[in-house]
N, C-alpha and C positions, 0 to 999 in steps of 0.2 A: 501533491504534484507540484513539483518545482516549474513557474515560466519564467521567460530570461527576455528580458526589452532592454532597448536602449534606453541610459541614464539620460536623468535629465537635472539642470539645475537644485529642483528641489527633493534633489536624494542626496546631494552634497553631501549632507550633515549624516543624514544614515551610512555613508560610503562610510563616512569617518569614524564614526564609532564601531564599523569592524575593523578598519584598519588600525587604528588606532593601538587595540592591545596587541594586535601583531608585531607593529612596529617597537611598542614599550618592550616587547618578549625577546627580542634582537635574537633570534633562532631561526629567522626566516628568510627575512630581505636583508641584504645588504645597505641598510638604509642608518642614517644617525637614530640611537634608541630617543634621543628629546626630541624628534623632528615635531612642529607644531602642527596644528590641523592645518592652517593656511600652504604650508610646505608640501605639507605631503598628501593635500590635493593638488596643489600643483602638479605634483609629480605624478600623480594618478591621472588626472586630467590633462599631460601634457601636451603641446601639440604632434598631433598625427595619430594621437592613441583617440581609437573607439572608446566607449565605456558604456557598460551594461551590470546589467542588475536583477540578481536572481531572486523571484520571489517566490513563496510558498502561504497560504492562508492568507495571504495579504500584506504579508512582514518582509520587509528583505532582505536575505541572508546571506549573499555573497555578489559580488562583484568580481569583475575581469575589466581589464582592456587588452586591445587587440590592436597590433602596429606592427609598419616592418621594421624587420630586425635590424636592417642595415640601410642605407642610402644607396642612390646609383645602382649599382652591379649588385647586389646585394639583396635589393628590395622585393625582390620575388619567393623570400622568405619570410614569413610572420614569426611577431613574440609577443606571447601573450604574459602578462603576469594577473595571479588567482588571489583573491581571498574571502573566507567564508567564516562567519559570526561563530566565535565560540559554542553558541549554543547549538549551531547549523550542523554541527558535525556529525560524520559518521549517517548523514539522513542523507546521501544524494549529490550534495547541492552541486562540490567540488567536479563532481560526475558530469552532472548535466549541463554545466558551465566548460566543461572541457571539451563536449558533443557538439554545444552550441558553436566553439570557438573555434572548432576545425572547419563545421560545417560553412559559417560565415568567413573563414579564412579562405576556401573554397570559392563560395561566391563572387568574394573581392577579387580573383582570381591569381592567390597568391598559389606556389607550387609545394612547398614545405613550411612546415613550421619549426622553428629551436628554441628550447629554453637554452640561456646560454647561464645559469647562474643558479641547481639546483644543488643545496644540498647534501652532500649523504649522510646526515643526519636526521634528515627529514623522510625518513621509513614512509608515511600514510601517503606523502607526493611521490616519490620513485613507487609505490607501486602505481597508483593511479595511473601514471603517464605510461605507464609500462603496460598496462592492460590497454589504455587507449593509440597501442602501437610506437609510441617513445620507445627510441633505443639510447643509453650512454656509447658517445661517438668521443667522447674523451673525460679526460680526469684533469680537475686543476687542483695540485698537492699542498693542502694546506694553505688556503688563497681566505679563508673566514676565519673571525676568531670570535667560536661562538660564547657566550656567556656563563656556559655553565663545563664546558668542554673544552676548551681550550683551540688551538686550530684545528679547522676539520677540511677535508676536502669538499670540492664544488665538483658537480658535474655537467657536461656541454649534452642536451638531450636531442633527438631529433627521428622526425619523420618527413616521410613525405605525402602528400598530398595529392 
């Protein structure tokens, strides 16, 4: 059974070492593949991003934050970005971290949420979002230039709330 709390200072380190091979993997995030740990909790932990932290048996195995997507006029949209420990996969976790992030996107009383920056190479995310009501509202042509692929398309995702 996966639960999901908010992070706290002393999950830093565990944040980082899932990120960590995502980021080395450059297939995912649009992020520098050397970004250091320092960096790219910054980035994780920016300000105005939630951060939570999904645990199973005690371990934990994925992380999310939760922020608006935009300023001003804008901000009644949420964006979340996901990621789940290699070994996490395929058990849930991504799942139940995307339930938790509508729900709480809800709460905070945002109206929709968008990923603005998904992939189409990333099959296991486009369906996830897809069964949890993500629709692609557009196409960016060759805007990633993945490492083993070459440019791929991004897609703008979104639901409402």
């Amino acid at each position: 059974m996966v639960t999901i709390r908010a992070a706290d200072s002393d999950d830093r380190y565990l944040i980082w070492t899932i990120l960590e091979p995502i980021i080395r993997a450059g297939d995912a995030y649009a992020l520098p593949r050397d970004l250091d740990e320092e960096a790219s909790l910054a980035y994780w932990f920016a300000q105005g991003n939630e951060v939570f932290v999904a645990k199973a048996d005690g371990i934990i195995l994925g992380t999310y934050y939760l922020r608006a997507n935009q300023r001003g006029g804008g901000s009644h949209v949420a964006n979340c970005g996901y990621a789940t420990s290699v070994a996490a996969r395929g058990r849930g976790v991504a799942a139940a971290m995307c339930m938790h992030s509508l729900d709480r996107a809800r709460s905070r009383g945002f109206r929709a949420m968008q990923f603005n920056f998904v992939l189409s190479t990333n099959q296991i995310a486009l369906h996830l979002w897809r069964r949890h009501g993500f629709e692609i509202v557009g196409t960016l042509p060759e805007v990633f230039l993945h490492p083993a692929l070459g440019y791929v398309d991004a897609f703008v995702m979104y639901r409402e709330l």
